[in-house]
C-alpha positions, 0 to 999 in steps of 0.5 A, spaced: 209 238 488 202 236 488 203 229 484 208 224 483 211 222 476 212 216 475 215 211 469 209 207 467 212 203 461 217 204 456 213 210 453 209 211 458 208 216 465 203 216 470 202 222 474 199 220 481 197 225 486 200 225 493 198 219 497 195 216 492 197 209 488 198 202 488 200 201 494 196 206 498 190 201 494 192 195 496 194 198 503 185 200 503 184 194 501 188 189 505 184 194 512 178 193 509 178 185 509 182 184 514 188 181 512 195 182 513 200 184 507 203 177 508 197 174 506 198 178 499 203 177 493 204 182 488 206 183 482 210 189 478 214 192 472 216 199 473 216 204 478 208 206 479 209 199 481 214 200 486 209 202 493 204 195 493 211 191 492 213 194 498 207 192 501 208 185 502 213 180 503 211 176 497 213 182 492 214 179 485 218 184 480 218 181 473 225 179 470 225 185 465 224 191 470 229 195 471 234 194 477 231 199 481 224 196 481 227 189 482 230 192 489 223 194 492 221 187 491 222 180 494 223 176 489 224 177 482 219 172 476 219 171 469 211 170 468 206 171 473 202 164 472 208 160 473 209 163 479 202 163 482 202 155 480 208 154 483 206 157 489 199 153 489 202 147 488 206 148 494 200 150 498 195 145 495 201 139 496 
């Protein structure tokens, strides 16, 4: 099979070909500027998320996604602002 398809959302399938997706994106980007995956935070839902959040150790899977999406994240939110706040007062402190 050329492609993989992949639940997108509750009624929604992505069709993505062989070695294309999220997290081939964000590998490109993460070599082209040259910095490393742990220099990145990703977020993510559901299973058209699953490569970027293997990408990185600081992979967040938001708290209404499904067991199996949870698995290939570091750490699972509620909201992604309150998440990247908390994160910045850290570093900011």
């Amino acid at each position: 099979m050329l492609a993989d398809f992949l639940c997108a959302g509750n009624d929604w399938f992505d069709m993505i070909m062989k070695g294309s997706g999220k997290g081939s994106a964000l590998r490109a980007y993460i070599e082209k500027k040259g910095i490393r995956p742990d220099e990145v935070m990703a977020f993510g839902d559901n299973q058209n998320d699953i490569s970027m959040l293997e990408l990185t150790p600081h992979s967040y899977a938001m708290a209404h996604s499904t067991p199996e999406v949870r698995s290939h994240a570091g750490h699972v939110c509620t909201s992604v602002t309150q998440t990247l706040r908390a994160f910045l007062d850290t570093e900011l402190s």
